[in-house]
Structures are given as C-alpha cells and as structure tokens.
C-alpha positions in Angstrom: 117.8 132.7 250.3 120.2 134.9 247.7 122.8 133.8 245.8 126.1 134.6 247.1 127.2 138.3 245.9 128.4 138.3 242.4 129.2 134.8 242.9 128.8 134.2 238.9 129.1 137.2 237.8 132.3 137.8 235.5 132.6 141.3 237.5 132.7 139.9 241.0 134.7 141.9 243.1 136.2 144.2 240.9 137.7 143.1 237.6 140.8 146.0 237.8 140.0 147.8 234.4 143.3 149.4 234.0 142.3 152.9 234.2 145.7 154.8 234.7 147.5 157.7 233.0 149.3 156.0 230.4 153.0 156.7 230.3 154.2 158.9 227.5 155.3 156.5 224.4 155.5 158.1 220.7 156.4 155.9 217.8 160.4 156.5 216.3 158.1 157.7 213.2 157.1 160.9 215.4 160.1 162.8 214.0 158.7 162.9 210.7 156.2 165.7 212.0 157.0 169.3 211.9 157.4 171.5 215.2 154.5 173.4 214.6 152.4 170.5 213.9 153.8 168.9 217.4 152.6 171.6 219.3 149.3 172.2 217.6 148.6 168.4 218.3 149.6 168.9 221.6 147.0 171.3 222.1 144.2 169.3 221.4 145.8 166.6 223.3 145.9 168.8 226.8 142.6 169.6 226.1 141.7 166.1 225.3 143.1 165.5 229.0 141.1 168.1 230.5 137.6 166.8 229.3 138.8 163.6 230.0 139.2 164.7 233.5 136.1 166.4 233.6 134.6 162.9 232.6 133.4 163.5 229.4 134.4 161.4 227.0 133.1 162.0 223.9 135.0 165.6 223.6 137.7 163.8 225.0 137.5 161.3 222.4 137.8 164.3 219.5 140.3 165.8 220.6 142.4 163.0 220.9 141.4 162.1 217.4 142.1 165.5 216.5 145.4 165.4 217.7 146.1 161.9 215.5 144.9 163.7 212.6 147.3 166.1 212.7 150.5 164.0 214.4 149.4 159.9 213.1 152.5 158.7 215.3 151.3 161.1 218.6 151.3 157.3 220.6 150.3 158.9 223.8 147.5 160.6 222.1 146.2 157.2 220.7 146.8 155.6 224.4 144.6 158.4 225.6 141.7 158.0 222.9 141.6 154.3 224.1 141.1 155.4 227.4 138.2 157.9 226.7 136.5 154.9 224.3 136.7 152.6 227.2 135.4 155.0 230.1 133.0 155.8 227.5 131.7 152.6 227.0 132.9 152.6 222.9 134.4 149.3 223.6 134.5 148.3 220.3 136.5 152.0 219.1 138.5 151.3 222.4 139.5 147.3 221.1 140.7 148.9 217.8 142.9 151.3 219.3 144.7 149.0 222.1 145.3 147.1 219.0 146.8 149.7 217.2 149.1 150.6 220.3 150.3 147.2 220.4 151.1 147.3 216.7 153.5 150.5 217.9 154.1 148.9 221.1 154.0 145.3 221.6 155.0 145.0 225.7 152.6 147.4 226.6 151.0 145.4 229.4 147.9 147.7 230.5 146.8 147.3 226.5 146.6 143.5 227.3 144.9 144.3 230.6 142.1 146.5 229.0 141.4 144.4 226.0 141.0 141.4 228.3 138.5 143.8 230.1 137.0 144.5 227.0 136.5 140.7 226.1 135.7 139.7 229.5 132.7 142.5 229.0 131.5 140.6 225.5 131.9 137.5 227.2 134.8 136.6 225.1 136.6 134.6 227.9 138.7 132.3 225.5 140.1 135.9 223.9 140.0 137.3 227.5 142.1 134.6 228.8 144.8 135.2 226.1 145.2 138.4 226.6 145.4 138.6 230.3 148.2 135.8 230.0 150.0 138.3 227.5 149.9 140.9 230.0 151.3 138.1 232.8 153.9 137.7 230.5 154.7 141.3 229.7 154.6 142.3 233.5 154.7 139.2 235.6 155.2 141.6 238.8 151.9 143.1 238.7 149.4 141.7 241.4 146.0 142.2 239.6 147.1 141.0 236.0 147.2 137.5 237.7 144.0 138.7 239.7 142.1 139.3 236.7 144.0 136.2 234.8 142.2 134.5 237.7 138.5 136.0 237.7 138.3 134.4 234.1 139.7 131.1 234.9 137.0 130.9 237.8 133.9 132.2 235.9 134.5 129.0 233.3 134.8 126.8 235.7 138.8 126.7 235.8 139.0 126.5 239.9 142.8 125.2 239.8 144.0 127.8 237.4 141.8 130.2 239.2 143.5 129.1 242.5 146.7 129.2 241.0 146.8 133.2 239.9 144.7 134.5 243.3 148.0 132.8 244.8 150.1 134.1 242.8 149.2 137.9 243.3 148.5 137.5 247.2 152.7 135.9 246.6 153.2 139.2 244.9 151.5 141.4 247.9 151.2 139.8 251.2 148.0 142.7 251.4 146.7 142.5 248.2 143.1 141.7 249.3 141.7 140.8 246.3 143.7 138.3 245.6 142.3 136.7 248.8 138.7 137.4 247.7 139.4 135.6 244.7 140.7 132.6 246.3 137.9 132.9 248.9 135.2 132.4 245.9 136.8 129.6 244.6 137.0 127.8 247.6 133.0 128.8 248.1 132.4 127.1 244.8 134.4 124.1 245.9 132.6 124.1 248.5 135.3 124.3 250.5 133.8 126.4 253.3 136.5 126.1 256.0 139.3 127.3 253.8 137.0 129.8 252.3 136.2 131.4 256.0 140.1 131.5 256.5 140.8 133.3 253.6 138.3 136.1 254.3 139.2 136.5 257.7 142.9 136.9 256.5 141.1 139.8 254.1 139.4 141.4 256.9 143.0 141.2 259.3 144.2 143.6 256.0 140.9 145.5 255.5 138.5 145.4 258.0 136.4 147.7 255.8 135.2 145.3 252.9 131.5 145.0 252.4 131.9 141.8 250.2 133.7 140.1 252.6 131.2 140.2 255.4 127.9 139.3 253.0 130.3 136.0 251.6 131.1 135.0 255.6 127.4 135.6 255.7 126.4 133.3 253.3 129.5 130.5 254.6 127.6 130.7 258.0 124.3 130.7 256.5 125.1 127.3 254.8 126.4 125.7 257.4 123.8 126.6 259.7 125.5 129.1 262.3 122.7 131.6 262.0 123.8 134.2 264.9 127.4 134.1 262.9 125.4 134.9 259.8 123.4 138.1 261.2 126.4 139.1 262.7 128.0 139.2 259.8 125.3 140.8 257.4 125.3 143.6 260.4 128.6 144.5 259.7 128.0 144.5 255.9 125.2 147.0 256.4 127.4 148.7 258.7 129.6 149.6 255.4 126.5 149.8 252.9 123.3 150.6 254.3 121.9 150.3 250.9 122.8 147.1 250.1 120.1 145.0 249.5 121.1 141.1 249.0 122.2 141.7 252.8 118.6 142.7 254.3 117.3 139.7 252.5 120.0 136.9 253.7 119.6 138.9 257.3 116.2 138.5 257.0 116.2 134.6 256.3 118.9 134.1 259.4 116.6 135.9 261.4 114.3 133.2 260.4 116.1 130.9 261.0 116.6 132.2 264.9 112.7 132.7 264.9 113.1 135.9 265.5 110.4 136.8 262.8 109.6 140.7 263.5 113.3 141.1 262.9 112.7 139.1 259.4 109.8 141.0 258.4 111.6 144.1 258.6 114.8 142.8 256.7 113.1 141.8 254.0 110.6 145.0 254.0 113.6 147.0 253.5 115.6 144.7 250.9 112.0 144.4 248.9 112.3 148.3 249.5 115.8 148.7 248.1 115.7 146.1 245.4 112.4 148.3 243.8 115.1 151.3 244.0 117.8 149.4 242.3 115.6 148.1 239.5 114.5 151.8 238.6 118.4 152.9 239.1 119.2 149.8 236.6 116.3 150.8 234.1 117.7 155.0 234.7 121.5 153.5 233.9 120.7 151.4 231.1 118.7 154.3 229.3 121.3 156.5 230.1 123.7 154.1 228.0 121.9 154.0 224.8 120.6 157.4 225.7 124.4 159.2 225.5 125.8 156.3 223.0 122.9 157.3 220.4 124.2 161.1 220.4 127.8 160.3 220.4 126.4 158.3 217.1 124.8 161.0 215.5 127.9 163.6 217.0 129.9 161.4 214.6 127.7 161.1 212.1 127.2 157.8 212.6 122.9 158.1 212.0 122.1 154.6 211.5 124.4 153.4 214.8 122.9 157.0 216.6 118.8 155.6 215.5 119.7 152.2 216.7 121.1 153.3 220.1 118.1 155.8 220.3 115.5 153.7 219.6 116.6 151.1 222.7 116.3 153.9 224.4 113.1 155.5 223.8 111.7 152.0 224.4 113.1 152.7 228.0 111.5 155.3 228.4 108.8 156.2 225.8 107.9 159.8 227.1 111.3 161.4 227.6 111.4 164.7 225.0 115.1 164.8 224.5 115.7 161.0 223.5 112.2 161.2 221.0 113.8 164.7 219.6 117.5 162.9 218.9 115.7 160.1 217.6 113.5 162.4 215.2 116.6 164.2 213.4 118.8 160.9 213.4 116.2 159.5 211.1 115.8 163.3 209.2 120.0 162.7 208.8 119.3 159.4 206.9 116.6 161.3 204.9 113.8 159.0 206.6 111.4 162.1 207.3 108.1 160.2 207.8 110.0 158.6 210.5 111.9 161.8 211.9 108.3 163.3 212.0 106.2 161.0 214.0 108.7 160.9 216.7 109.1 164.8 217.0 105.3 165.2 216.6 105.0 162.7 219.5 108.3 165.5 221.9 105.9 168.3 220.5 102.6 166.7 222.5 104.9 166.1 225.6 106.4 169.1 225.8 104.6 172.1 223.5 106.6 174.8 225.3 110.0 173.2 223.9 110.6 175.7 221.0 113.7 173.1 219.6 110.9 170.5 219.1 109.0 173.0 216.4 112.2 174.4 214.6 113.2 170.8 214.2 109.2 170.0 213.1 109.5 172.4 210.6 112.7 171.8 209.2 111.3 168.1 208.7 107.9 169.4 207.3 110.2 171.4 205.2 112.2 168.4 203.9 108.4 166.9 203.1 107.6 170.0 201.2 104.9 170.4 203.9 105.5 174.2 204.0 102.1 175.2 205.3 102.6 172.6 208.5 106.1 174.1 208.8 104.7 177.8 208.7 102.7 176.7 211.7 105.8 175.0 213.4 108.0 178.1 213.0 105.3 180.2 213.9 104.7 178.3 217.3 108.5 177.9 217.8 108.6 182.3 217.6 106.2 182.8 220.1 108.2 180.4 222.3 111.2 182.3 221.7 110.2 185.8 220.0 114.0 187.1 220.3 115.2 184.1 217.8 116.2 186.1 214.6 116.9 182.7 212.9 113.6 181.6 213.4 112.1 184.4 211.3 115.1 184.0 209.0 113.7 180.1 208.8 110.2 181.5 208.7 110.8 184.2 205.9 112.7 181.2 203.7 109.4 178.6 203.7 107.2 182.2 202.9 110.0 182.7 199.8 109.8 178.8 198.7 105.4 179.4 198.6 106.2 182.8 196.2 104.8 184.8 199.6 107.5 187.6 199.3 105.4 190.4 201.0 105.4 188.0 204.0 109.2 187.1 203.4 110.1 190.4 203.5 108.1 191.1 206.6 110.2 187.8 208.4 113.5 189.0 206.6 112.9 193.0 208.1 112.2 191.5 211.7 115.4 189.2 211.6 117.6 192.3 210.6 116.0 194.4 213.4 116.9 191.5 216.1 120.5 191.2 214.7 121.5 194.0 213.1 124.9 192.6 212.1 123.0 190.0 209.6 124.7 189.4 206.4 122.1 186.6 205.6 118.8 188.9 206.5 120.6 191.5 204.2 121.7 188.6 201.5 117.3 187.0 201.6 115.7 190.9 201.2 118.0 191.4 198.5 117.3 188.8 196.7 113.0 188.5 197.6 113.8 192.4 196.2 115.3 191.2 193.2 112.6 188.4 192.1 110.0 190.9 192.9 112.1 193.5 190.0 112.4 195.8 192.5 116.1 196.1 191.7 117.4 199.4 193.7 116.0 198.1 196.7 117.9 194.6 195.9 120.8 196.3 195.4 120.5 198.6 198.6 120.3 195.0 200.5 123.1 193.6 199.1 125.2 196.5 199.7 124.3 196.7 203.4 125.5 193.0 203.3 129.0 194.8 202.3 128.7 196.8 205.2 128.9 193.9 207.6 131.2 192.0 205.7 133.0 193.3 202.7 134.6 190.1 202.0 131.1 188.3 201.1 131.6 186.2 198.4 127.5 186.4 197.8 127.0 189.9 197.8 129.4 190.3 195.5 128.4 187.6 193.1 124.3 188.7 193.4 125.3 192.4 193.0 127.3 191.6 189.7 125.0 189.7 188.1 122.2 191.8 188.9 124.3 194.7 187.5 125.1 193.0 184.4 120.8 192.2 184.1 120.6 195.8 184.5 123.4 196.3 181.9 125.9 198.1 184.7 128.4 196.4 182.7 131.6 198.2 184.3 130.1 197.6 187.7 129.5 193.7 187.3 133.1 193.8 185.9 134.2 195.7 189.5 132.3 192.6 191.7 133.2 189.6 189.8 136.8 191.1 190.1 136.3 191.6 194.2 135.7 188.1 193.9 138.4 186.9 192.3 140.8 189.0 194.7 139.4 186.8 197.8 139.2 183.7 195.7 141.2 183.1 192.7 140.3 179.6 192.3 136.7 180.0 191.4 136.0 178.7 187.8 132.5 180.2 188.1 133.7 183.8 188.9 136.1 183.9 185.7 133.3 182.8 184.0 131.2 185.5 184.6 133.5 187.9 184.2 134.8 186.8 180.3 130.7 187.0 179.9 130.7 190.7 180.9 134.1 191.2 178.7 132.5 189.9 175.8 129.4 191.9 175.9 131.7 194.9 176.4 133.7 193.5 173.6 136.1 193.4 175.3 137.0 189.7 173.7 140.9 189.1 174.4 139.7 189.5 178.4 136.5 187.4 177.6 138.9 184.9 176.1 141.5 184.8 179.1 138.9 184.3 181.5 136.7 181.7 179.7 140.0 179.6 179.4 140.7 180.3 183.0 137.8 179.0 184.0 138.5 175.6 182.2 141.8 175.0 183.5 140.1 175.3 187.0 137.4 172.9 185.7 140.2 170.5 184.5 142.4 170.8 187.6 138.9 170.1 189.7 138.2 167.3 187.4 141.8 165.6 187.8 141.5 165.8 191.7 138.6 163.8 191.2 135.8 166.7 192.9 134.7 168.4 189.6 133.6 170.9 192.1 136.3 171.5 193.7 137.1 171.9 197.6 133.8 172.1 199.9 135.0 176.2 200.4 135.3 176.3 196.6 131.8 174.6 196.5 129.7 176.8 198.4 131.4 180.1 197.2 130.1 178.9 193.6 127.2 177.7 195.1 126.2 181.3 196.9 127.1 183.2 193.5 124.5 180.9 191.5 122.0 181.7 193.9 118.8 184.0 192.8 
C-alpha cells in the first residue's frame, strides 16, 4: 500500500512560490541617474520582461542585469532578476538578490516569501521558518504566508504550530482550500482520521475539483478499512488525473481488499505502467536541469560551475551529442584540452554528420598543436557544410601555422569567393602574400580589405609597414596617419610613424611621435592595463600582426 501523497514531502500540496509581477519600487538613490541612462535601462528591462514571459530565463536574467549595470538603483529591475533566477532554478543568484532588495526594501513581504521557498528547497527549515514569519509579520493579511509558515512547521514535526497557521489562513479566507488541506495533513499525521475526513470534505464543498483531496480520503478510508469508500474515492481522483499513478496502486490494493482481484490486477498493471513513465520523465527532467544550468554556466563564463553541471548530466545520459559537445568546450575554456577532446571525439562517433562537432575538434586539436588531426577535422566539417566560408578561413589558418601557403592561399581564395564582403579572407591572402615576398600581390589584398572597410585598422597597419619594408616611405607615413585619424590613442601607431619620420629625417616629427607614444604608455601604465582598453588592445594587436 502507498504512502499518502506527498505526505512528507516539504512540497506537499503546493508550497505558493510567490511568482507575481512585482510592484514597481526604485531606491530614493534612482535620481542620481541620468535620463538617458533611465530609458536605455529601461529597454533592457522591457525586454528582460518579454523573455521572461516567453520563459526563458537566462536572457531574461541578462537583461535584467544589464539594466542594473547601467541604472544600480533600477529596484524593479533587481526584483525582476530574482524572479528569472528563481524560475530558473539559480536559487542561490535568486537568495542574493532578495537579499539585496530587502537591503533597499525591508517590508517587502514576497522577498521573505521566496527566500523561505528558497530555504525550504535546500532544506533549510530553521532559515525557512524565519523568514516565512518575517513575511507574516510584514503582511499578516495574506492567506498563504501563514499557509507556507504552516507546511514548514508540519514537515519538522511542529503539528500545533502547523495547526495554528492552516487556521489562521482558512480565518483569513473562508475558501482558501489549502489552508484546509494543510490542516487535513496534520490531522492525518495525528492520526486523527475523523477530523481529517471533515476537513477535506469542507475542501471538496469549496473545490470539488481537487485530485489531492480524493487520493488523501482514499488513503483515511483505506486505513480504517472502508474499502468501497476508498475505490470510490481513488475513482474520482483518476476522474481529475488519469495519469496519476499512486491512485491505481491504492485502487488496486482496495480492490483487494473487496476480492475483486481482476479489478486489482489491472490497477496495478497500469500504476506499474505509469510509474515506469514517470521514472523516465524524472530521469528526462533531472537531465534537463544540469543539462540547461551547465550552459547558463559557461553563457556566464562560469566553466568550472558549466563542467560540473555538465558532467551530472552526461552521466544521465551518456550518448546525448549536445551535452558531450558543451561539456567538451567547457573544459577547452579552462584550457583542459585532453579533456575537451575525448568528450567531443566520443559527439563525433555519435553523430559524424554534426559539422559543429569537427570545427570544435579542430579548434581543440588546434589548441594541442595537433594541426594535422585538425586539418582532417576541418576538412570533414567542409564537406558537411561546403557553403561555410569560415571553415576554409579556419582551414586556410592551420595550412598557414604548418608553412603550407600554396594550400592557405587555396582555403583563403575559396573563403573570399563564398563571402565576397570578407575583410579577414582579404587581411590572411595578404599577409600568406607577404611571407611568401610576393609583395604587390600582398598589397593588392590588403587594399581590397579597404574596399570593404576603409576604416580597418589592420589593413592600414600591414600596408604601412610593408610599405615602409619596401622603402614607400611617404606611403607608410599616409597609413599609420589613417590610423591615427580613427584612433588617436594608439601608442603603437605613433610609434611607427616617428620610425618612418626618422628614416626620412624627418627628426622633430620622429621626436613628437616617439614621445607621444610614451605618454600613452604612461597613461596606460597609471590605469593599471599597460595595454590599454581591450579595443585599444586588439587594434595594436592586428597592426603587430605579420
């Protein structure tokens, strides 16, 4: 015979998680932010609220953060971002936040309502009792804060305070069944049968539509042996929910118990049927968890969270592509390629016409200095998907890295012809031209580069210092000064330039840009980033490229 339903379990009826739109608070610090910064938080916050609507979560969950980046005292964003970590299931990001609210907003009762959620979750029922009696005492009027106050009194074994809040919200609303259920329960774990049967019925008069309600009369008539009451009963709970399971076995032992055992037999045929169902639902949901929580990780870049998460989940389920592909690039992420590599080898024998699984192989061979093995890998993933130009732009790079320019320029030339508008198929023929001395042709490249984008830092930098190796001294000057007119601050450019002054003689300009370039140094060096800002970064980055 089953337990009663959810008779222990700290979610028994339904623990109210307190799931509303949160009214609009905002700190007395919110003046502090411009206008424009208002609106442009605002932004992200509506379209925080629409992916939060849409259910999903995680983009929710940016926005809103988003939003706080730009507006820190935005309180209704910050309510919002607790709500997407708690539908989420970031309970942890959600506890920090509810905290922070309260910080802002002390008597906001729902932030006590949810964190006792949270805590009730971790099995934190000391923490979980606290803060449900801090909402009570926020918002004594409110029927399921004493509802909930109650479900944690009664899963430690506190029946009289239990008793005491189901009354209380029932006092409340005179049709506020769950306070009824609640009291129900407790009587059921008195054993208190008679005033637990009153109780439900007193649900039912409310709510004749209550699936829990029939399966606990069940059970009451099951234990006290009125076994046609008890079918009854579980007939009218599968009445509700024909899927529910615990009900077709209880039927199945009152049936029994009549001696009517064909009628057992085929109760407990169909629970044993629905429970197998249920299991591999469980197993689907659980994976699903760690599944979505493992790429919210990495999203965040959060690898060694996202590998943990992933790994509980491949254990789930050791053959799913997606999960073993995720898995593979959270440990490529924390530079663990031997790792990152057995698990996307093991998505490439499952699933060899998934072209994703052989450009991530090969950017992990790559990271190995495999470049033969990731050759192969980008060759497989091209005749997967033969349209890819990045693929041969991938392909063309490993050839470049093995000194193979004929067959870099070949990858390079087929990338261009794919995508036309280019700039880095341009930018790698130019400069496989260039190492090969074949400078016109480089120089052709780099120009066509120019065509697509005239503001390229990269073309500009390669094409002046290839014209001042070629001794185009005037023309190198005419680059490094394009530069400088779409980024002043480059220390790098200046520094090129005073060396193309100075072989000009040109020495008073050498000069001025040589000590240009140090105060940028200095100025990078006192905001503790000797390179600069990460734009500044790259742009000397691309012009030091060869």
């Amino acid at each position: 015979m089953r337990e009663i339903m959810r008779f222990g379990n700290k979610k028994y009826f339904a623990l109210l998680l307190f799931l509303c739109l949160f009214a609009c608070g905002k700190s007395s610090d919110h003046h502090q932010v411009s206008e424009e910064k208002k609106k442009e938080a605002s932004l992200c916050f509506q379209r925080g609220v629409t992916y939060l609507g849409q259910e999903q979560y995680y983009l929710a969950a940016t926005q809103f953060r988003k939003a706080l980046e730009i507006d820190p005292y935005f309180l209704k964003a910050r309510k919002k971002l607790a709500l997407a970590y708690l539908k989420g299931a970031q309970l942890d990001s959600a506890r920090v936040e509810y905290l922070r609210i309260l910080e802002k907003d002390p008597n906001f009762a729902e932030a006590y309502c949810n964190l006792g959620y949270i805590y009730m979750e971790k099995n934190k029922f000391p923490e979980a009792i606290k803060v449900y009696k801090k909402a009570v005492s926020v918002d004594p009027g409110k029927p399921f804060f004493h509802n909930n106050l109650g479900t944690v009194y009664m899963n430690v074994g506190k029946y009289a305070e239990a008793l005491e809040e189901f009354k209380k919200a029932v006092a409340l609303d005179s049709n506020y069944t769950l306070g009824y259920k609640g009291m129900g329960l407790v009587y059921m774990r008195e054993n208190k049968n008679a005033e637990a049967e009153a109780v439900f019925k007193k649900a039912l008069e409310i709510d004749p539509n209550q699936r829990d309600i029939y399966y606990n009369l069940g059970q009451i008539y099951l234990n006290t042996g009125r076994y046609q009451k008890a079918v009854q009963a579980y007939l009218e709970t599968l009445k509700i929910d024909p899927e529910f399971a615990d009900a077709y076995s209880n039927l199945s032992t009152a049936y029994l118990k009549l001696g009517k055992s064909e009628e057992s037999k085929k109760a407990l045929a169909r629970f044993r049927e629905l429970k197998a169902k249920a299991e591999q639902k469980q197993k689907k949901d659980i994976f699903s968890s760690y599944y979505n929580k493992g790429i919210s990780y990495f999203r965040r870049r959060e690898f060694d969270q996202a590998v943990g998460e992933l790994i509980k989940a491949v254990q789930i389920e050791p053959d799913h592509v997606d999960a073993l592909q995720w898995l593979g690039l959270a440990f490529a992420e924390e530079g663990k390629y031997d790792e990152a590599l057995f698990h996307l080898q093991r998505a490439a024998k499952l699933n060899p016409q998934n072209p994703r699984v052989f450009i991530n192989l090969g950017y992990v061979h790559t990271k190995l200095r495999q470049l033969d093995d990731a050759i192969k890998d980008y060759q497989q993933a091209i005749e997967l998907q033969p349209e890819n130009a990045t693929l041969y732009m991938n392909l063309g790079q490993i050839y470049a890295m093995k000194m193979m320019f004929n067959q870099a320029i070949r990858e390079y030339h087929k990338a261009s012809q794919l995508n036309p508008n280019s700039e880095d198929a341009y930018l790698a023929l130019g400069t496989i031209y260039w190492r090969k001395g074949m400078f016109e042709k480089a120089i052709d490249q780099f120009k066509k580069a120019l065509e697509i984008n005239p503001n390229s830092i990269a073309a500009h930098g390669k094409l002046g210092v290839l014209y001042q190796q070629l001794g185009h001294l005037d023309d190198a000057i005419r680059e490094f000064k394009q530069i400088l007119t779409l980024n002043p601050s480059l220390a790098l450019a200046h520094r090129s330039l005073g060396e193309v002054y100075y072989k000009k003689g040109m020495i008073a300009e050498a000069k001025a840009e040589f000590q240009k370039a140090r105060e940028l140094d200095r100025q990078k060096r006192s905001s503790n980033s000797v390179s600069g800002s990460s734009s500044d970064y790259e742009a000397e980055k691309k012009l030091k490229e060869r």
